[in-house]
N, C-alpha and C positions, 0 to 999 in steps of 0.2 A: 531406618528402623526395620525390623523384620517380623513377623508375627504378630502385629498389632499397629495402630495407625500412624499415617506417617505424621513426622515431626513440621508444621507450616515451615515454608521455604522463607528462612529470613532474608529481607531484602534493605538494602541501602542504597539511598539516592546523592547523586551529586547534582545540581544544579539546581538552585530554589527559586528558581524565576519563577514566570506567568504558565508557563506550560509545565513544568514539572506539577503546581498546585491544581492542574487538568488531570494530568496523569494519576494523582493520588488520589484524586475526588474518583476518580472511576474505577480503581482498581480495590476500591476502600471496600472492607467485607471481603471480598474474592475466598472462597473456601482454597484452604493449602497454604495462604500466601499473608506474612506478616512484616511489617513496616517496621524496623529496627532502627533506624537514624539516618539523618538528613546532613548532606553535608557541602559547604560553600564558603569560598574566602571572603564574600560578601557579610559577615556577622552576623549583621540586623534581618539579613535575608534568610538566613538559614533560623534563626531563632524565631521568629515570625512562622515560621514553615514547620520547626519542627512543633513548636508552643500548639500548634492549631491541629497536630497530631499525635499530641502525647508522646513524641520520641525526643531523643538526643541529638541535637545541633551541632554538628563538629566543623573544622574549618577546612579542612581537607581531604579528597582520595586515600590518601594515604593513613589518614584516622580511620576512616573505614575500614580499610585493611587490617588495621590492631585488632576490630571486633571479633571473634570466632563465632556472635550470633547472626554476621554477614556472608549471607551463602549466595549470592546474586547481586550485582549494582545496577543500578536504572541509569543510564544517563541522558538529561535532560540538559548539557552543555551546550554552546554553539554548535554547529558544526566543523571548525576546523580544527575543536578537541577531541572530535568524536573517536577518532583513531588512537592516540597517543592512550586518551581513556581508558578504550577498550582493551588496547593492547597490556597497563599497567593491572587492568581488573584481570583478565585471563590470567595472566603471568601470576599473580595472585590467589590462584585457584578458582576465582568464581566467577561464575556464571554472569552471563551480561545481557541485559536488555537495552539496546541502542537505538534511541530516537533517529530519525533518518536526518542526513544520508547517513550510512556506514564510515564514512570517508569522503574526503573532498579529492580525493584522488585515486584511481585504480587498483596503480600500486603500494598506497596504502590500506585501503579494502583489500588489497589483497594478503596481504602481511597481516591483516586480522583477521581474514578467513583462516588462514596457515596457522595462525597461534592456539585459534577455538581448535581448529583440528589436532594440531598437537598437544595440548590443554586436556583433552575430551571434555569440554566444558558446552553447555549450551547456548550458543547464540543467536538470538534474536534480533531482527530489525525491524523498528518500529510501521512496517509497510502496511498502514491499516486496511487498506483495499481489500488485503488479501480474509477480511475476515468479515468485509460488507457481506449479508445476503444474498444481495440483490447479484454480488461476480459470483457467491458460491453455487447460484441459481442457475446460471448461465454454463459454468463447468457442469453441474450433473445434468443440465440436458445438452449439452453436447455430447459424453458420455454417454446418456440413453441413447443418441443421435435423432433427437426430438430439432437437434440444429445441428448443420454441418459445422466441419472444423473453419475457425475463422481465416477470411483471405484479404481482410481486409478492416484493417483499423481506425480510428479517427478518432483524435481528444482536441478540442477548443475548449480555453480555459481562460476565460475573459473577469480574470482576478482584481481583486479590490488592493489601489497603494493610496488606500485614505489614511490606514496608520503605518503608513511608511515615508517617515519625513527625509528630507534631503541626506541626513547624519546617520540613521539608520543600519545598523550594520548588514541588514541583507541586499544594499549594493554596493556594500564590499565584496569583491571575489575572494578577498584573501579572508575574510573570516566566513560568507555563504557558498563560497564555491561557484556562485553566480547561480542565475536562476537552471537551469538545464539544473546543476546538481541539486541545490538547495531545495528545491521543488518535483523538477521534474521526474526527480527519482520513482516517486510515487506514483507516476502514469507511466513509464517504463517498467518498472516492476509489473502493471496490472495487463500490459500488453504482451509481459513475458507468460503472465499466467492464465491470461486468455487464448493466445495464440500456441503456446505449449512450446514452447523452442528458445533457444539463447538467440538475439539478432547477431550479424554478419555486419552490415556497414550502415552509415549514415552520412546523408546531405545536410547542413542546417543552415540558417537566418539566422542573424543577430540584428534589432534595429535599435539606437537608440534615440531617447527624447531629444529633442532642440537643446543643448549645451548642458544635458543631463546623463544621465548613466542610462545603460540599455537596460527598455522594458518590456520590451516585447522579443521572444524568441520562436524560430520556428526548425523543427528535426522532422526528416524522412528516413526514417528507419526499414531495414532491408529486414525481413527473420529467412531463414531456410524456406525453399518452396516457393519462395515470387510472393512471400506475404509481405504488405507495406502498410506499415503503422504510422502515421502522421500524428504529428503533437506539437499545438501552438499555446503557448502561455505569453499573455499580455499582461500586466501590475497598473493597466491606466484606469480603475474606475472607484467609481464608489460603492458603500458595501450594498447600498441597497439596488446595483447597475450590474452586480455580478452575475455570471451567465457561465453554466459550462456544460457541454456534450460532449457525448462517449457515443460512438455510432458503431456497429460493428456488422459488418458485411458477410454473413454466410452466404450467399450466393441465390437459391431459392428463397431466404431470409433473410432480415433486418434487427438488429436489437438496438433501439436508442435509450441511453440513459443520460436524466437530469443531473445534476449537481455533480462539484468534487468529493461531495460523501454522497452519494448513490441514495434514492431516495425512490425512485419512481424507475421502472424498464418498459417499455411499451416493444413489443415484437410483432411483425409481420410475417406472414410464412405461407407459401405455396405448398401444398403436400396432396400426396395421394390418399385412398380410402385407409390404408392402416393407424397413419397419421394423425388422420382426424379425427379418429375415433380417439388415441391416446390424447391427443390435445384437450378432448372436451374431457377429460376424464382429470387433469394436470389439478383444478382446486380442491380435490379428495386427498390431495397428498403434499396439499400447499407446508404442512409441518414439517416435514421431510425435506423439502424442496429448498425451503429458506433454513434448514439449521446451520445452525456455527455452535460448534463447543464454546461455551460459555459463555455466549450472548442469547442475553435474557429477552424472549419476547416479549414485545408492551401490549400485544392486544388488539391493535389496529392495524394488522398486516391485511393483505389484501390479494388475492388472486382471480381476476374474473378473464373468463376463456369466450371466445364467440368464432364460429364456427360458418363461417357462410359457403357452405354446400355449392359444388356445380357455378360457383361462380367465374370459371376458366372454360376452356375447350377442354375436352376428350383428348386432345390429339397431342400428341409428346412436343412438351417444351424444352427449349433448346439452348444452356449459358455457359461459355467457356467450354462448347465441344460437348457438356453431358446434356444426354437426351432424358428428362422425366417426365412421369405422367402425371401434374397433378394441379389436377382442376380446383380445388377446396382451399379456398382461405381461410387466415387465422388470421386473430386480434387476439393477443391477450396483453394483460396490465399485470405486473406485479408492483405492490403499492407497498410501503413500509410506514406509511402511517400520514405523510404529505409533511410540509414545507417546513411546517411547528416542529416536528418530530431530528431533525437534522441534530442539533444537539445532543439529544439521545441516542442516536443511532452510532456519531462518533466515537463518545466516551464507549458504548459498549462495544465498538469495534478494538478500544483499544482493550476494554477488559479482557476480549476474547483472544488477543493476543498474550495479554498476561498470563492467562487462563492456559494459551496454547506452552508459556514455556515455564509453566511449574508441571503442565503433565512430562514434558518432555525431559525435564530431568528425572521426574519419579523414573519415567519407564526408557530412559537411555534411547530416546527416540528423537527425530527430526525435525523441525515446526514448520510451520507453512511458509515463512518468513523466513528463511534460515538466510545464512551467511553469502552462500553463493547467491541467490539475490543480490543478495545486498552488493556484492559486488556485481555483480553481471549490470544491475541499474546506476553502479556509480562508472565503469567501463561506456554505458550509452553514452554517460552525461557527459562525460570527457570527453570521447569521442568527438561529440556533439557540437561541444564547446570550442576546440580546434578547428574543426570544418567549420562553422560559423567564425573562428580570427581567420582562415587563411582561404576560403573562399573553394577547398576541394575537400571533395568525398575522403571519408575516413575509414579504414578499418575498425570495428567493434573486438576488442581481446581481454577476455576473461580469462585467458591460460598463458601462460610463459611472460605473463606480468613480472619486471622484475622488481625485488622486494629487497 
């Protein structure tokens, strides 16, 4: 529309599971953005799904498609539909919003990267990370250069398979992709957008249970520059045993982060007198600091900075050949609300993703999550997935993928 307000971006879903009724609880209200029809070959699934949101129940993709008030599809399918999906919605003119992975395969992430671009449609992948606070906090002060560029990564991810029974489809490879894709995507992605660079190769681990399917997996990712991202994911525990860190190595500095949805950052940092000065100054601007378009503060965020003066030498310290001066520690916490709050923070990560791709259509712009992610993190996981069956280093290739 032109001269007056835009028309809400109608949206249709396919998939009416347990997570697609995540996705709609959260994105439910979103200004711009209106729920058109739900659709599943499942019947009672899709009726139940659309009954609880006032829309239309249809039984297939391709009903969707008849709609003309369907300008966008969500899919909240398995993953080894996510491609064929997405490829049918593009082709179809509209816009996609794809639950992770993009694909269970390179070269099919990549054949839907190529089709959004052909398309000029907008694609999304659902890579919530990118829209935590707590990573977007870490990007603007490295930016400021409050922290050096990262040299060094680390994610343990000590996962709950209490509801993950033997039959399960995500230890199927051929419908999860196996865990590297099915999961890992989401800490490959976060490593790409912390570290700023596509990775180059990868070592990995594969182990599995006693006469079980493999649950635990581990990748050594290479990026440009000698930076090395380490990423282990276990499925052996129970929910209330779940454990995960995010460590990140700037060099004079440290950033450790709680959970798989980021909740808590705790940083250490050596700096000199300019430093320190801006550090204690850092919770005047704690608003600033932690925004994400579209993600609603709850109130209980939290930024406390400590500052302890003259606790080093004078005299230039010395790591990886750079000489600095800086005698002056840091402690600061950035808090999102503590352990209750996790819940919250998710759903509005995904809002904020939703939120990111009705701007992006209005304004012919590119999301935080776009496409090439989405394949650059399904390219690790494969990568990943091969070195772990055959035992050597693999090249990383997001380009001359054939499709």
């Amino acid at each position: 529309m032109t001269g007056g307000a835009r028309a809400p971006l109608g949206i249709g879903l396919v998939g009416c599971g347990g997570f697609a009724e995540f996705v709609l609880d959260a994105v439910a209200g979103l200004p711009g953005l209106r729920l058109v029809a739900v659709a599943d070959p499942a019947a009672d699934r899709a009726a139940r799904l659309g009954a609880r949101h006032g829309v239309p129940a249809l039984g297939s993709l391709d009903d969707l498609h008849l709609r003309d008030d369907v300008d966008a599809v969500l899919i909240a399918t398995p993953p080894a539909t996510h491609a064929a999906t997405a490829m049918a919605a593009l082709r179809a003119g509209r816009h996609v919003f794809c639950e992770k992975p993009l694909a269970t395969t390179a070269a099919d992430a990549a054949a839907v990267a190529a089709e959004a671009r052909r398309a000029g449609r907008v694609l999304l992948v659902d890579h919530v990370l990118r829209y935590n606070p707590l990573l977007r906090a870490i990007q603007r002060l490295t930016k400021r250069g409050l922290l050096a560029p990262v040299r060094r990564f680390l994610f343990e991810n000590d996962a709950s398979d209490q509801d993950l029974g033997p039959d399960h489809w995500f230890w199927d490879p051929t419908h999860s992709g196996g865990i590297f894709v099915e999961h890992g995507v989401h800490f490959f992605d976060a490593a790409r957008a912390l570290i700023g660079s596509d990775p180059v190769s990868v070592r990995a681990t594969a182990v599995a249970r006693p006469g079980g399917p493999v649950d635990m997996v581990s990748a050594d990712v290479v990026h440009p520059g000698g930076v090395l991202a380490s990423h282990l994911h276990s499925f052996t525990h129970a929910h209330r045993a779940e454990r995960q860190l995010m460590r990140l190595d700037h060099g004079f500095a440290e950033t450790r982060l709680s959970g798989w949805i980021p909740l808590r950052a705790e940083i250490s940092a050596w700096v000199d007198d300019t430093d320190a000065d801006r550090w204690q100054q850092l919770p005047l601007d704690m608003g600033t600091l932690l925004a994400v378009d579209g993600f609603e503060p709850l109130g209980e965020e939290l930024v406390t900075v400590h500052v302890d003066r003259h606790a080093g030498s004078t005299e230039p310290a010395r790591g990886r050949g750079e000489p600095r001066t800086v005698p002056h520690h840091v402690r600061a916490v950035l808090d999102l609300g503590g352990e209750t709050r996790k819940p919250y923070v998710y759903a509005r990560s995904v809002r904020a993703a939703m939120a990111d791709l009705v701007r992006c259509v209005h304004e012919g712009a590119t999301p935080a999550a776009d496409a090439a992610g989405g394949l650059s993190a399904v390219a690790v996981a494969e990568a990943a997935t091969l070195a772990a069956a055959t035992g050597t280093g693999q090249a990383v290739r997001t380009t001359g993928v054939a499709v």
